[in-house]
KEKE-3310 file (N, C-alpha, C; in steps of 0.2 Angstrom, whole numbers, plus 5000, padded with zeros to 4 digits):
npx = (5012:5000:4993:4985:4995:5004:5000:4995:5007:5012:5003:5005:5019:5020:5012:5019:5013:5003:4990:4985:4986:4978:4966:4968:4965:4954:4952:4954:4966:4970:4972:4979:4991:4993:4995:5005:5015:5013:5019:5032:5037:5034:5045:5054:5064:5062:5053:5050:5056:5049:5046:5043:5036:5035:5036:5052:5057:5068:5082:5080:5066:5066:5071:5063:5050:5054:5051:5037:5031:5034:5026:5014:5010:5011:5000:4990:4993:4992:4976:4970:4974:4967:4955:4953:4953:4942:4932:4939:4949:4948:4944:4953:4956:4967:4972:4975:4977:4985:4978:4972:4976:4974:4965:4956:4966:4963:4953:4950:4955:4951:4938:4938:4946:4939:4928:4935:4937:4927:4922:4934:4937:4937:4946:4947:4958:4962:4974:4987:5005:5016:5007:5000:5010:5016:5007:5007:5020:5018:5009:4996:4990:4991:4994:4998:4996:5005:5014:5028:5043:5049:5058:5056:5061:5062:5052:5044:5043:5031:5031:5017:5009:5009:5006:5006:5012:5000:4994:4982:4972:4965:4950:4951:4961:4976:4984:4977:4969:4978:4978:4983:4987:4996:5007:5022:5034:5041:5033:5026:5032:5030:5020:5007:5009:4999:5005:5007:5007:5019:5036:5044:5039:5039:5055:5055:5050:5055:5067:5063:5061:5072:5081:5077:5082:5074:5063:5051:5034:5029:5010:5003:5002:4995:4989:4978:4971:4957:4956:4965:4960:4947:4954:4960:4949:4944:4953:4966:4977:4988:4987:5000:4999:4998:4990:4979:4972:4964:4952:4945:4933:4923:4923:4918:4926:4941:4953:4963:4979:4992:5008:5024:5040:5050:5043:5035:5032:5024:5025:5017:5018:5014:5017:5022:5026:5042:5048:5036:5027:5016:5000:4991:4980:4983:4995:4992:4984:4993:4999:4988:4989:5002:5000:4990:4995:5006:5017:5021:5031)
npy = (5146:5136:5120:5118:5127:5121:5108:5115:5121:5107:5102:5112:5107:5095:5094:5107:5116:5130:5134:5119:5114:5123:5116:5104:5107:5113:5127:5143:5153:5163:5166:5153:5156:5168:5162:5152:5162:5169:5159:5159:5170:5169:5157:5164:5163:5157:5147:5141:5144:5154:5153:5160:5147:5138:5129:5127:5120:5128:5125:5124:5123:5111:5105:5108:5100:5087:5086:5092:5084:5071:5077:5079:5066:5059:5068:5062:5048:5049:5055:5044:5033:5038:5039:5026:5018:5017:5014:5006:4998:5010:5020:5025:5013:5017:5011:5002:4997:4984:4977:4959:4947:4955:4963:4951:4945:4958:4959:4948:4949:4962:4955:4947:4955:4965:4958:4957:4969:4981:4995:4998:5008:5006:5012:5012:5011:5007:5005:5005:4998:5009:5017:5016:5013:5027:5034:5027:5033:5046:5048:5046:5035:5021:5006:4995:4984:4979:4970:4960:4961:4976:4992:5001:5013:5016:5009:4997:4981:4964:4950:4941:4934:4921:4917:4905:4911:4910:4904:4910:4907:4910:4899:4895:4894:4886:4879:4877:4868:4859:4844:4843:4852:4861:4871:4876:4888:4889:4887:4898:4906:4909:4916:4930:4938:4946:4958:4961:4978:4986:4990:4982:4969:4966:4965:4953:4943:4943:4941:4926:4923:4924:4913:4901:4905:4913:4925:4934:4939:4954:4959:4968:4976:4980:4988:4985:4969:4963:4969:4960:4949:4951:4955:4943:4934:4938:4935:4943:4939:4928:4927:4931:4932:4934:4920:4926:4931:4923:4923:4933:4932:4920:4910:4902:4904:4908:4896:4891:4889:4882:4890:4885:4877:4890:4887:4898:4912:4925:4937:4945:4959:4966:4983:4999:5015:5015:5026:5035:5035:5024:5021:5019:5007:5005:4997:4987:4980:4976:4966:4956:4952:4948:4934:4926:4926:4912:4903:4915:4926)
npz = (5112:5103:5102:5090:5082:5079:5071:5062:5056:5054:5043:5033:5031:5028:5016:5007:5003:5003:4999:4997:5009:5017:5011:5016:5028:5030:5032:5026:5016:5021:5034:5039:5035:5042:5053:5055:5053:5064:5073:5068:5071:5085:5089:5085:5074:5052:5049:5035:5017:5007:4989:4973:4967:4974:4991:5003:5018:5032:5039:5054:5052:5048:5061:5068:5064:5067:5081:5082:5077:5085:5097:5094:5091:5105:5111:5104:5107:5122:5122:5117:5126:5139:5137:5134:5144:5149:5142:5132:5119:5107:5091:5073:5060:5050:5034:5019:5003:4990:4974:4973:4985:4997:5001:5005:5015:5025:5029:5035:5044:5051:5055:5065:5074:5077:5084:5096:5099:5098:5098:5089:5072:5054:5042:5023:5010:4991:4981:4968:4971:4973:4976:4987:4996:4994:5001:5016:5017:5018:5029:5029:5032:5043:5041:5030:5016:5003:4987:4986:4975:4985:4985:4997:5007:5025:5031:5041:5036:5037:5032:5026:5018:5004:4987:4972:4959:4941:4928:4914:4902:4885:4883:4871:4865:4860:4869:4881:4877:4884:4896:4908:4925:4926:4920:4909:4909:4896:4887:4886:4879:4863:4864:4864:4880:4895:4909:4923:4928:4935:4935:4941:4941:4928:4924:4933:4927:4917:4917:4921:4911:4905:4908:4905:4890:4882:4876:4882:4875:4877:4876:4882:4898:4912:4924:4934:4941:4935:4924:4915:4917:4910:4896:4894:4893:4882:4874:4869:4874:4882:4900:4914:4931:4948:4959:4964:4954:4949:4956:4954:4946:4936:4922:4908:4896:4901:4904:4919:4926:4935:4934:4930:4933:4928:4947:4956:4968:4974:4987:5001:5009:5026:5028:5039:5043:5048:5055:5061:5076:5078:5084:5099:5095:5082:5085:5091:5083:5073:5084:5084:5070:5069:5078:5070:5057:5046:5055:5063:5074)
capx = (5011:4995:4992:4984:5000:5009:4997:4995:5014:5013:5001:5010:5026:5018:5010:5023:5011:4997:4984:4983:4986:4972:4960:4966:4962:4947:4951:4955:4975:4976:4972:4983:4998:4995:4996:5011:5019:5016:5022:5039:5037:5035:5051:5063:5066:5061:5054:5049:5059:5045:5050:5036:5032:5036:5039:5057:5058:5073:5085:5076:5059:5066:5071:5055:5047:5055:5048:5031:5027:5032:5021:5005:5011:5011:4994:4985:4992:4989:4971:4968:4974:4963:4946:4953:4953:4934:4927:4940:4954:4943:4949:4951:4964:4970:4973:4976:4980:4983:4975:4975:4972:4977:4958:4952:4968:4963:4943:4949:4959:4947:4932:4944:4948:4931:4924:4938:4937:4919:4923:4937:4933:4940:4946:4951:4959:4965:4976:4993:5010:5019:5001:5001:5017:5017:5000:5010:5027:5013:5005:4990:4986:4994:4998:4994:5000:5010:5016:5036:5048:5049:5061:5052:5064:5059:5046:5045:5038:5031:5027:5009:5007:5014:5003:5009:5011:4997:4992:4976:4976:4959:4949:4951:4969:4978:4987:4969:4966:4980:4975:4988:4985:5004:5013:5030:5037:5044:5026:5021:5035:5027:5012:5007:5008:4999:5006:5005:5012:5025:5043:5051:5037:5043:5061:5055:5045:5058:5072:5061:5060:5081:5083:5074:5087:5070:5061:5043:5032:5023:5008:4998:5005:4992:4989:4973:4968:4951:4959:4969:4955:4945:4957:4960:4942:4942:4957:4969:4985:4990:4988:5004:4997:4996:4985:4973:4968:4958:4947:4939:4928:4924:4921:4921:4930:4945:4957:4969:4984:4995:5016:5030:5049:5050:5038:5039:5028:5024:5025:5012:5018:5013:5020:5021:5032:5048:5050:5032:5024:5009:4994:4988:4976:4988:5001:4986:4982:5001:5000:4984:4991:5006:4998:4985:5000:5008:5026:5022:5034)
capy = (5141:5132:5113:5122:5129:5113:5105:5120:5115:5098:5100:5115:5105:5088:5097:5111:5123:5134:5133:5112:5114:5124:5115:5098:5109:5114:5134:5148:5151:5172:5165:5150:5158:5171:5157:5151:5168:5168:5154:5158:5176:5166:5154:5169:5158:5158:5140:5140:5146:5155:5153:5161:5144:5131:5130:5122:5120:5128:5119:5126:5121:5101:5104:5109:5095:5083:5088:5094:5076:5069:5081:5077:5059:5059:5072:5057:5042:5052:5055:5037:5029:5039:5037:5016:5017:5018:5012:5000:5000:5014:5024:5024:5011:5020:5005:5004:4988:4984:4972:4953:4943:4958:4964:4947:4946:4964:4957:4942:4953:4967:4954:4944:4961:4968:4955:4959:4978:4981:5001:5002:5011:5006:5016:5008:5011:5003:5006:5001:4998:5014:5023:5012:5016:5033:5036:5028:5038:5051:5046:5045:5028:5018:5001:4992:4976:4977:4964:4960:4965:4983:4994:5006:5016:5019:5007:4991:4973:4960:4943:4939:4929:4919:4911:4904:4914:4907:4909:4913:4907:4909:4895:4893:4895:4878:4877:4877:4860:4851:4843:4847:4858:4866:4873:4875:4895:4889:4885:4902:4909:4909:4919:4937:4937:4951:4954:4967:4984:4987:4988:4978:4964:4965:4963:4947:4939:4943:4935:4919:4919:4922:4908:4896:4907:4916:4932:4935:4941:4957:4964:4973:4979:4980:4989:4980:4961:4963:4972:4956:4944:4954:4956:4936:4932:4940:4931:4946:4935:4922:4931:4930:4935:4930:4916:4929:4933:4918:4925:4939:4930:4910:4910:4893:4907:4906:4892:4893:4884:4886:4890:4879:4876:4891:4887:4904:4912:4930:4937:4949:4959:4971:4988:5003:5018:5017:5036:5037:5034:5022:5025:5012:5004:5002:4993:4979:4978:4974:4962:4952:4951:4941:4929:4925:4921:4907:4906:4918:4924)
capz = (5106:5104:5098:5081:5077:5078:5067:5056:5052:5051:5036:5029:5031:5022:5010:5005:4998:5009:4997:4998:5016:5019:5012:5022:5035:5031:5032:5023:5015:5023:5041:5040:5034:5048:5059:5052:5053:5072:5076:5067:5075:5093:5089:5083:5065:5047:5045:5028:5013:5004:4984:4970:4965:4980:4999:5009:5025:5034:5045:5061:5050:5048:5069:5073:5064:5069:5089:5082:5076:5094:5102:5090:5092:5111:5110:5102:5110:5130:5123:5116:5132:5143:5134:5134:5153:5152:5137:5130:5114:5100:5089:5069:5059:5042:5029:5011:5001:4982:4975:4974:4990:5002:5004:5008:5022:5028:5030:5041:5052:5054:5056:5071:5079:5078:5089:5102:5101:5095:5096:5084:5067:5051:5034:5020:5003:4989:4975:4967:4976:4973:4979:4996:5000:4996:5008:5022:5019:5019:5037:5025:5031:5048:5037:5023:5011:4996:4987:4985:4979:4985:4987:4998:5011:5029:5032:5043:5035:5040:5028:5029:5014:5000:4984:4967:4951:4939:4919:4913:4894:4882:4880:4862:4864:4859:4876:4885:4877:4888:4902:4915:4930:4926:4913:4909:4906:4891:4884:4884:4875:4858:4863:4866:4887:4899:4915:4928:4926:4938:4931:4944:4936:4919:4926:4936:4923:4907:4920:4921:4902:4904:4913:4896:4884:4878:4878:4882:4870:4880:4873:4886:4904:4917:4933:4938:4940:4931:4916:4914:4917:4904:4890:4894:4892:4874:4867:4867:4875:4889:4908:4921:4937:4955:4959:4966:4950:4946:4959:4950:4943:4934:4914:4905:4890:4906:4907:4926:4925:4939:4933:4934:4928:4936:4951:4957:4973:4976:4993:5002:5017:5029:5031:5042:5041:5056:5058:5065:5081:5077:5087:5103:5091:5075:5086:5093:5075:5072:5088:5083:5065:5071:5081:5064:5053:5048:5055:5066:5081)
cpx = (5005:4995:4991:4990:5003:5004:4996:5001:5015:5008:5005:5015:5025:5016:5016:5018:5004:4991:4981:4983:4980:4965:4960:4964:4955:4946:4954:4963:4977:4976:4977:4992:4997:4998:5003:5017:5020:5018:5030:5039:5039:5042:5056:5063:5061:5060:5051:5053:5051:5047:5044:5032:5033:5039:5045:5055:5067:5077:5083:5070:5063:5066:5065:5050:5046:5050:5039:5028:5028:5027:5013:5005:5010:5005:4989:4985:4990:4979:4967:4967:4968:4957:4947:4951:4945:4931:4932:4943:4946:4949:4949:4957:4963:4971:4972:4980:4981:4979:4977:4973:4972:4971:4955:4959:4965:4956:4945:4951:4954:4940:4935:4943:4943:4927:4928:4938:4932:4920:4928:4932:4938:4940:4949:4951:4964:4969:4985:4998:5014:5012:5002:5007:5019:5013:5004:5015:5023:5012:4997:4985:4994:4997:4993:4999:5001:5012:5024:5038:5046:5055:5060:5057:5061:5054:5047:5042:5036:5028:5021:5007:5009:5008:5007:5007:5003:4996:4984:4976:4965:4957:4949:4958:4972:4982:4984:4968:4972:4979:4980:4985:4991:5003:5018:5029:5037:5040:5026:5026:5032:5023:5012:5004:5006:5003:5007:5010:5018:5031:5047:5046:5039:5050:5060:5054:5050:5066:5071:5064:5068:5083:5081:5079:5081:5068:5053:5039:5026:5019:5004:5001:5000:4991:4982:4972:4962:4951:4960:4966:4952:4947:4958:4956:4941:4948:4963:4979:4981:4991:4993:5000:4996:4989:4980:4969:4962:4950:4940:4934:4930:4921:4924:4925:4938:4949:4963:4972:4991:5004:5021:5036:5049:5044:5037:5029:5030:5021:5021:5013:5015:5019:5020:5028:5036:5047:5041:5030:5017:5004:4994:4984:4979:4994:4995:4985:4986:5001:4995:4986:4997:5002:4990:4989:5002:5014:5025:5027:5031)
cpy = (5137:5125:5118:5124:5125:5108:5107:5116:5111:5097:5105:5110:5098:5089:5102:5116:5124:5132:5124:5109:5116:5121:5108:5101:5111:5124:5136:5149:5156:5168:5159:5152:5165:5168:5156:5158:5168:5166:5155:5164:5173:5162:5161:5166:5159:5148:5135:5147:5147:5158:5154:5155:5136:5135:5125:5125:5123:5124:5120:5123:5113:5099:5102:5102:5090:5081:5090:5088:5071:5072:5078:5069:5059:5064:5064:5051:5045:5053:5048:5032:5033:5038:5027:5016:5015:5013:5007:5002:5003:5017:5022:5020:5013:5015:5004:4998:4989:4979:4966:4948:4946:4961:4959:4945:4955:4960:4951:4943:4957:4962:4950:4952:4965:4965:4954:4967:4982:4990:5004:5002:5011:5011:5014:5010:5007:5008:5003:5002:5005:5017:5022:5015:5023:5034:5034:5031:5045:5054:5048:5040:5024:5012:4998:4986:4977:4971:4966:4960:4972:4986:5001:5007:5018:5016:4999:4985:4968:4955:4942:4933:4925:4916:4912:4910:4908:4909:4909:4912:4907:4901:4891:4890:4887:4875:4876:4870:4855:4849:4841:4853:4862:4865:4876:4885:4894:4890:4891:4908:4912:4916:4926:4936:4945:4949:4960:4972:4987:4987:4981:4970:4962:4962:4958:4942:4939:4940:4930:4917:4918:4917:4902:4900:4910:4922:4931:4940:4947:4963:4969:4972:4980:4983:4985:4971:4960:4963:4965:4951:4943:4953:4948:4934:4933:4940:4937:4943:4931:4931:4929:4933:4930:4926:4921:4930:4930:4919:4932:4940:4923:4913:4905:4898:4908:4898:4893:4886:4887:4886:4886:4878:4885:4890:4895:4908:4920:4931:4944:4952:4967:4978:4993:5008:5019:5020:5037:5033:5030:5022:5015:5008:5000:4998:4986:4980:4973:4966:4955:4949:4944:4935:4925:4923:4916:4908:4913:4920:4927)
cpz = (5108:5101:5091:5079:5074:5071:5063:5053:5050:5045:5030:5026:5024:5015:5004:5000:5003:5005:4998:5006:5021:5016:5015:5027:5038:5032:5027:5021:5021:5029:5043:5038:5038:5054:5060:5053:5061:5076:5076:5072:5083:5093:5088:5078:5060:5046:5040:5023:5010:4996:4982:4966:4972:4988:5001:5015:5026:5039:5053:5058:5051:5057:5069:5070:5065:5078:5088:5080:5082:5097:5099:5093:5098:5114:5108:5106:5118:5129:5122:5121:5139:5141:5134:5140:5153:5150:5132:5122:5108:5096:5080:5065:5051:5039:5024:5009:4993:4983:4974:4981:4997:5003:5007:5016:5026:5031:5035:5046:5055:5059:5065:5075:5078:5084:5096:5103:5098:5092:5091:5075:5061:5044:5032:5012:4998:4981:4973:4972:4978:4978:4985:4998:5002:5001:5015:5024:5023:5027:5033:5029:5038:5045:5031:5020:5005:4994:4984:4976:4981:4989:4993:5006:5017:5031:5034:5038:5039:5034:5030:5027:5007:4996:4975:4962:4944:4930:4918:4904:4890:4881:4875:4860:4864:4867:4883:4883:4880:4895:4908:4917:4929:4919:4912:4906:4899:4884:4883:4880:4867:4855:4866:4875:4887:4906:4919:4927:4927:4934:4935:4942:4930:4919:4929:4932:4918:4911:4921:4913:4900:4904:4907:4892:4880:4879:4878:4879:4871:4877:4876:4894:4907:4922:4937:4935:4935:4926:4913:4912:4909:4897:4888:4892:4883:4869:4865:4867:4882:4897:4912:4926:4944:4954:4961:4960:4949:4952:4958:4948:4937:4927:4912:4898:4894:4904:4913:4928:4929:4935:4936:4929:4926:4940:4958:4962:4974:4983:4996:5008:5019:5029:5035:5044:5049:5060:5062:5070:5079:5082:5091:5096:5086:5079:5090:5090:5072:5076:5085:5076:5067:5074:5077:5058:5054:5050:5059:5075:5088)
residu = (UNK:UNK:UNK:UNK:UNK:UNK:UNK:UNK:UNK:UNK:UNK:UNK:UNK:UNK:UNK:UNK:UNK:UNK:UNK:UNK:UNK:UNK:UNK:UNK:UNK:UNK:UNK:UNK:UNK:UNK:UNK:UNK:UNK:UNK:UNK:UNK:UNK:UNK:UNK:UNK:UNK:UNK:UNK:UNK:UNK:UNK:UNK:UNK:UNK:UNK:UNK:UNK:UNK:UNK:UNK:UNK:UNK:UNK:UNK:UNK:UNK:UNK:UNK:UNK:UNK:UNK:UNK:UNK:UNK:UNK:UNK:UNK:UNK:UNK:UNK:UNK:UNK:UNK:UNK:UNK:UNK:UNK:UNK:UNK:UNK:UNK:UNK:UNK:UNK:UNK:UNK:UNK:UNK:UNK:UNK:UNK:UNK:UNK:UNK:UNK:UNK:UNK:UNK:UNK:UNK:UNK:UNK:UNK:UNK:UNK:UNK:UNK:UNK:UNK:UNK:UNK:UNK:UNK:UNK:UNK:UNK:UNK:UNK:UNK:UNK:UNK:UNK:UNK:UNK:UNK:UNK:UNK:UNK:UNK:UNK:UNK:UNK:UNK:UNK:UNK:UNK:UNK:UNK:UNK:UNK:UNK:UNK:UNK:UNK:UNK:UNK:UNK:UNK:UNK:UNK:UNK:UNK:UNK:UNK:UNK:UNK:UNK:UNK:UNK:UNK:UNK:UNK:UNK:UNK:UNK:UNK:UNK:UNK:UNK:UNK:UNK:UNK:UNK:UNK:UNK:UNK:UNK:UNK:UNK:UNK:UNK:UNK:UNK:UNK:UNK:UNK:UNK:UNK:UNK:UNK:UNK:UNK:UNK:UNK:UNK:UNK:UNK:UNK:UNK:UNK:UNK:UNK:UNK:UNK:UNK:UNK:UNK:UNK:UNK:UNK:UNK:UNK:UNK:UNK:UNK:UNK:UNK:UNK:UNK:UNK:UNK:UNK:UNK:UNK:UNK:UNK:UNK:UNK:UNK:UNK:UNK:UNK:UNK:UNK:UNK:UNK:UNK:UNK:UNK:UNK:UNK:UNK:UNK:UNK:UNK:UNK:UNK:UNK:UNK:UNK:UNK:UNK:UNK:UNK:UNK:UNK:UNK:UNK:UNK:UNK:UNK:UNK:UNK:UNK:UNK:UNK:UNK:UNK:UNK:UNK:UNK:UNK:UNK:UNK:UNK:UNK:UNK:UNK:UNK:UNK:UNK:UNK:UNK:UNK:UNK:UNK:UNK:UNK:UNK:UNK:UNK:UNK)
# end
């Protein structure tokens, strides 16, 4: 049995189908699923249920998987440590954010931890909560920042950052011309509100409105910040979204007026999935992050 086979499987395995397998691999499907044949051949076992529209893994296939992600795991981190000995922590950190303030925390860690480990090399993606998260169940991606709540199974946190909820009201709009820096929930009852698309947002945000004995009047759901800005700017409704938003961009067609009566703070944290072995590099990444929080232990 050679490494390649081990990793042949482990993208089989991830993937569940040979055609999408080989081409993360960069080969051909007949020569991979030879491979694959020789391995079970070599084991004595059957560790794919081969079905004419889908692959399972067998109860020998979930063993071996189990032991063949250690092994890759302990392949990478023995190689990692021997090239540090020389030349010093390298290597590449996987990363994936939504958006909001969690690209400008990723940008002040990496730039900090650049000028102490000049060799590492970063890759960075962005897209929504659910996406994040998948990529790291994945092992797509070593960690990344979500923001709260999340129900996400199998993955450590850690708090990084906390900023208020805010509104975003057209300048024309009569609740623009009062000259308070807040504004009460109850005020924006009336009016057609956006507000980020998530479900468990909708559920947060129509539980605030519970909480006044009202309901919120939503006209447009969101997955991006800019969208939100936008639709703001040209008078379509009232914006909820995290303070971050008001950083998108400045328009005197804008009013930013922070939320109160509830005063209510979204929470921004790190993740990284349990079940895997993180790499030297992603766990001094981890390290350097604590000690650059507030409230850090």
């Amino acid at each position: 049995m050679e490494l390649r086979h081990i990793r042949y499987f482990l993208a089989v395995a991830e993937e569940m189908n040979f055609t999408r397998a080989a081409d993360k691999l960069c080969i051909a499907q007949p020569p991979l699923s030879r491979q694959i044949q020789d391995l079970e051949n070599e084991l004595g076992v059957k560790l794919f249920i081969r079905n004419p529209h889908a692959l399972q893994l067998t109860e020998e296939g979930q063993l071996f998987r189990q032991y063949a992600i250690q092994v890759i795991d302990l392949v990478n981190k023995s190689t990692e440590e021997i090239r540090e000995m020389k030349q010093g922590l390298q290597g590449t950190l996987f990363l994936a954010s939504v958006e909001g303030h969690a690209p400008r925390l990723f940008s002040e860690w990496i730039a900090g931890f650049h000028q102490l480990h000049p060799h590492v090399q970063y890759n960075l993606w962005n897209g929504n909560s659910d996406d994040v998260v998948n990529r790291v169940m994945k092992g797509l991606c070593d960690l990344a920042i979500i923001m709260e709540p999340h129900n996400a199974e199998g993955v450590e946190a850690l708090s990084v950052y906390k900023e208020p909820w805010i509104v975003m009201i057209p300048s024309s709009h009569p609740l623009a011309r009062h000259e308070e820096s807040t504004i009460e929930l109850a005020e924006l009852a009336p009016y057609d509100l956006i507000i980020p698309s998530r479900a468990s947002r909708l559920q947060e945000i129509s539980g605030w409105f519970q909480m006044t004995g009202q309901k919120p009047k939503i006209c447009c759901r969101i997955a991006h910040m800019l969208n939100a800005f936008e639709l703001t700017r040209q008078g379509v409704g009232i914006a909820i979204y995290p303070a971050s938003a008001a950083e998108v961009g400045i328009s005197s067609d804008i009013c930013i007026k922070e939320l109160v009566n509830p005063s209510v703070t979204v929470s921004y944290v790190l993740i990284w999935n349990k079940d895997h072995q993180l790499s030297h590099v992603a766990t001094e990444f981890i390290h350097y992050i604590k000690k650059h929080i507030p409230d850090s232990e």
